[in-house]
C-alpha positions in Angstrom: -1.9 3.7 6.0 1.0 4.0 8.7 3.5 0.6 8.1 5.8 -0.8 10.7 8.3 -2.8 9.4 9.6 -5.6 11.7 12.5 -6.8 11.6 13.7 -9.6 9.4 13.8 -12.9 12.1 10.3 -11.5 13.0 7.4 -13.4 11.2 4.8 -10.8 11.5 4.4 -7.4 9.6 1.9 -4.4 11.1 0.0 -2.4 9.2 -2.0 0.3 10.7 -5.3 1.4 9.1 -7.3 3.9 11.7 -6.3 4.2 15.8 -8.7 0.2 16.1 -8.0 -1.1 13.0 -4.8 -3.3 12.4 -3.7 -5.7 9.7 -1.3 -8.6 10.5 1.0 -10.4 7.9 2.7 -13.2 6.8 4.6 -11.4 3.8 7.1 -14.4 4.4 4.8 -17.2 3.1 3.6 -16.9 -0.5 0.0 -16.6 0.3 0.7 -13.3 1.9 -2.4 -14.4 4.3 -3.6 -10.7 5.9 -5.4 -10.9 9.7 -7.4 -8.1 11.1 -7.1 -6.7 14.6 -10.6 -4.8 14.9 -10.7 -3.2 17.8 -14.2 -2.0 19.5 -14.9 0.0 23.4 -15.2 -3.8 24.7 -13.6 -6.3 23.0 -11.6 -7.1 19.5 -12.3 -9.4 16.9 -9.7 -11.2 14.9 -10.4 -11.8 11.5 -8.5 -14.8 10.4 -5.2 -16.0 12.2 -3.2 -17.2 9.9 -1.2 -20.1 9.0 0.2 -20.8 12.4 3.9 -20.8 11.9 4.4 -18.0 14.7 2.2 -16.7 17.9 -0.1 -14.4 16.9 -1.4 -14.0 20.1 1.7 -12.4 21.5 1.7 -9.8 18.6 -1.7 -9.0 19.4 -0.9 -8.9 22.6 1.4 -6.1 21.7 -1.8 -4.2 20.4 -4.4 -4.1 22.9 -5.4 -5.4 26.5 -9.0 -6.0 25.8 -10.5 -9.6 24.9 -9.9 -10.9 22.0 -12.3 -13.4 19.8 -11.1 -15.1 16.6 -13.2 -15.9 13.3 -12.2 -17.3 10.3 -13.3 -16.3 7.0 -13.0 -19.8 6.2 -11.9 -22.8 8.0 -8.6 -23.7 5.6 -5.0 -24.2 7.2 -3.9 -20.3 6.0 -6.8 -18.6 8.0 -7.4 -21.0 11.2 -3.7 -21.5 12.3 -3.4 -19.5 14.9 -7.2 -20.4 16.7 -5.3 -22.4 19.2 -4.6 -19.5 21.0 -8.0 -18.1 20.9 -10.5 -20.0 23.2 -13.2 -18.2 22.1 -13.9 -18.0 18.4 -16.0 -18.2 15.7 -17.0 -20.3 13.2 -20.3 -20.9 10.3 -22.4 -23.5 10.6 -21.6 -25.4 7.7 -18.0 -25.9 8.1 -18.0 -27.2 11.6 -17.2 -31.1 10.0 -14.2 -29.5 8.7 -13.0 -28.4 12.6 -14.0 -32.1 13.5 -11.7 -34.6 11.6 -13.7 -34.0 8.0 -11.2 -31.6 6.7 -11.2 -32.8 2.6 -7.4 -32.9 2.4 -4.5 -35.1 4.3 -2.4 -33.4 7.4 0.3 -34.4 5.2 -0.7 -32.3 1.7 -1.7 -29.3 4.4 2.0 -29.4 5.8 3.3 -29.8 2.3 1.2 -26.3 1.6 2.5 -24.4 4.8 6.2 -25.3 3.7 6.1 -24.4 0.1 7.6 -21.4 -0.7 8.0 -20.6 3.1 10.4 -18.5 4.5 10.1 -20.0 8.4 11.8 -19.2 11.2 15.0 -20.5 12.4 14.8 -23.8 13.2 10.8 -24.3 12.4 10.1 -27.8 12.5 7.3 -28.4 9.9 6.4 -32.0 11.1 5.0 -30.3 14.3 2.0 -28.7 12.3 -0.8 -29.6 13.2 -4.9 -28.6 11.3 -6.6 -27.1 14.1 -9.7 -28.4 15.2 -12.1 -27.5 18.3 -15.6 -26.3 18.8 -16.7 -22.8 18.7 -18.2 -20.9 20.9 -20.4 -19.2 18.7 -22.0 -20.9 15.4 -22.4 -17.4 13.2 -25.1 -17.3 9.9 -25.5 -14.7 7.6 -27.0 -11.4 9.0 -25.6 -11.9 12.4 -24.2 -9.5 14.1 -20.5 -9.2 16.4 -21.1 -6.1 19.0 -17.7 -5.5 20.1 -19.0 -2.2 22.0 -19.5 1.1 20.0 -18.7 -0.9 17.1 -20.6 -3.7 15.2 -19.6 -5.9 12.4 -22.4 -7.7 10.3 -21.6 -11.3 9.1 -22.3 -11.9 5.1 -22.6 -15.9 4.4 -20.8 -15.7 0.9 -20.1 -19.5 -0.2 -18.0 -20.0 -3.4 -14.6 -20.3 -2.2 -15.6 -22.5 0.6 -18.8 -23.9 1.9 -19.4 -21.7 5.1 -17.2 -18.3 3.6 -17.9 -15.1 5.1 -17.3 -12.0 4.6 -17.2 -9.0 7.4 -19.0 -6.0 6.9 -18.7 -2.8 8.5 -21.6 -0.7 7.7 -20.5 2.8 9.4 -17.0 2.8 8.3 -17.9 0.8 4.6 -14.8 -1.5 5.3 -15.7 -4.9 3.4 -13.2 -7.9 4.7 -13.4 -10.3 2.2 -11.6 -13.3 3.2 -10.4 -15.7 -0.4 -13.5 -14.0 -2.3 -12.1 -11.0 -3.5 -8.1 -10.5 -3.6 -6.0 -9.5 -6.4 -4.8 -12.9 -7.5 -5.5 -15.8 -8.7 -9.3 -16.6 -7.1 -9.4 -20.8 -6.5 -12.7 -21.9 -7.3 -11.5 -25.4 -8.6 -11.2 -27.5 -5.7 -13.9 -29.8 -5.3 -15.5 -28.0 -2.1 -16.1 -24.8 -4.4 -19.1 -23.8 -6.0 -18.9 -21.3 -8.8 -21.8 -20.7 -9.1 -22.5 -19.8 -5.4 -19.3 -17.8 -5.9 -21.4 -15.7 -8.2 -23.9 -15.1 -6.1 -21.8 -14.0 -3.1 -20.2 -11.4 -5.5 -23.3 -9.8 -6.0 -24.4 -9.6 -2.9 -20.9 -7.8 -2.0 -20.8 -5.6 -5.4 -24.4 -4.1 -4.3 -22.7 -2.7 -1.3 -21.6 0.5 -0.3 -18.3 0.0 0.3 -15.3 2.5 0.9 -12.2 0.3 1.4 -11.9 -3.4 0.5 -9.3 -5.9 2.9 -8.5 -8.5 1.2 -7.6 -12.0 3.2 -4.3 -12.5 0.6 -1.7 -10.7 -1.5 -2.0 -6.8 -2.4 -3.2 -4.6 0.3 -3.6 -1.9 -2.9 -7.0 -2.7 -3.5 -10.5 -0.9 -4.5 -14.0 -1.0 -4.4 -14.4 -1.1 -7.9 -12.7 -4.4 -8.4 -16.0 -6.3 -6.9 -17.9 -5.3 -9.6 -15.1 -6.3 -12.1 -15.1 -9.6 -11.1 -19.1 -9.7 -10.6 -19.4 -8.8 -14.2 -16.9 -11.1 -15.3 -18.7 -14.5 -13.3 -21.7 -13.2 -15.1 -20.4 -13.8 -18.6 -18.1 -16.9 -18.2 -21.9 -18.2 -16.4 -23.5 -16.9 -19.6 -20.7 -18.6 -22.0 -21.4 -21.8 -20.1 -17.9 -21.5 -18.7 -18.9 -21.0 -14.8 -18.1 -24.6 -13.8 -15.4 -26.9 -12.6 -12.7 -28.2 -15.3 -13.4 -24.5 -17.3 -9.7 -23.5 -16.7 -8.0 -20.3 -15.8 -8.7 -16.8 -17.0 -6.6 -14.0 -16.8 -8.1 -10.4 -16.0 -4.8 -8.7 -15.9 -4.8 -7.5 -11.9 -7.1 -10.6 -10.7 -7.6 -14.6 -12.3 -9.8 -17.3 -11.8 -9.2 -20.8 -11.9 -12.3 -23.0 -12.6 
């Protein structure tokens, strides 16, 4: 995978992974949130923009000339920041409250998150964040498809995480984005709009795939198929020790963690 380094005062760092495939990063922020350029003979998808802080729009701009839509894996203040610049994007079904004043946590906590352990740019002003909100111009469900034109990319509904999580599947490539289901961290499936069970679930219905490269929305970009059916088995005996709830804890798997 070909890196460009930026320099320092820049916000963004490129990764390329194939001649339509770029990742975009906010190594400066200690979510390490990843975005992906996906490039088609049309148009591009955007998977995720971020938190915001800087205009991703102008760095993909950099990248290609062709339209550009945005889509969250989740609609949470790391992922949706830069939609603003986007007029057409994305969103599922069931988290459309939360892009319409219903979002479960205060602006104030969200700008409290965005600053913590934040290396901004000179002169960044956090009291000017603001949550985005709009309405999308597509309302995506599991199984639907995004043609971007000699290249399509099958939506997967996989709650746990969040209510309307997805993940992005490309079947000809194997390339499985998976948004805040699978990273190598520590997974959050404490707040109170999680579902561990459901979180479950969605990790079998990724670990049956046949994947080839796994992107991860956050942290290590050194990541590999085999770790979705690591953390399937794993759910599958905290649910069968009665531990696959809320108030369980955390638990340690040496490369990955879960916090209940």
């Amino acid at each position: 995978m070909e890196t460009k380094q930026k320099e320092e005062k820049d916000w963004f760092t490129i990764d390329r992974i194939d001649l339509d495939t770029v990742i975009l990063s906010e190594y400066r922020h200690w979510e390490e949130t990843h975005c992906y350029l996906l490039e088609g003979n049309e148009r591009c998808l955007l998977i995720d923009t971020g938190l915001g802080i800087c205009n991703i729009h102008e760095e993909v701009a950099r990248l290609t000339d062709k339209p550009v839509a945005a889509v969250a894996t989740h609609v949470h203040w790391d992922h949706i920041g830069g939609h603003r610049y986007f007029p057409e994007f994305y969103a599922h079904k069931l988290e459309l409250n939360w892009l319409n004043g219903e979002f479960p946590l205060s602006l104030e906590t969200i700008r409290e998150m965005v600053l913590d352990r934040c290396d901004p740019p000179e002169g960044y002003d956090v009291g000017t964040y603001e949550f985005f909100q709009g309405t999308p111009t597509r309302v995506l469900g599991d199984g639907d498809e995004i043609d971007l034109g000699g290249r399509v990319i099958r939506v997967l509904h996989t709650p746990g995480h969040a209510p309307g999580h997805m993940c992005f599947w490309e079947p000809e490539r194997g390339y499985l984005f998976t948004g805040d289901l699978v990273y190598k961290d520590v997974l959050f499936a404490y707040y109170p709009s999680t579902d561990p069970e459901a979180y479950l679930d969605s990790l079998e219905k990724v670990a049956a795939l046949p994947v080839k490269r796994v992107f991860p929305a956050h942290h290590s970009l050194e990541i590999e198929p085999e770790i979705l059916g690591r953390m399937r088995d794993v759910f599958r005996e905290l649910k069968a020790a009665g531990k696959l709830r809320h108030g369980s804890g955390k638990f340690d798997y040496g490369d990955w963690g879960v916090w209940l």
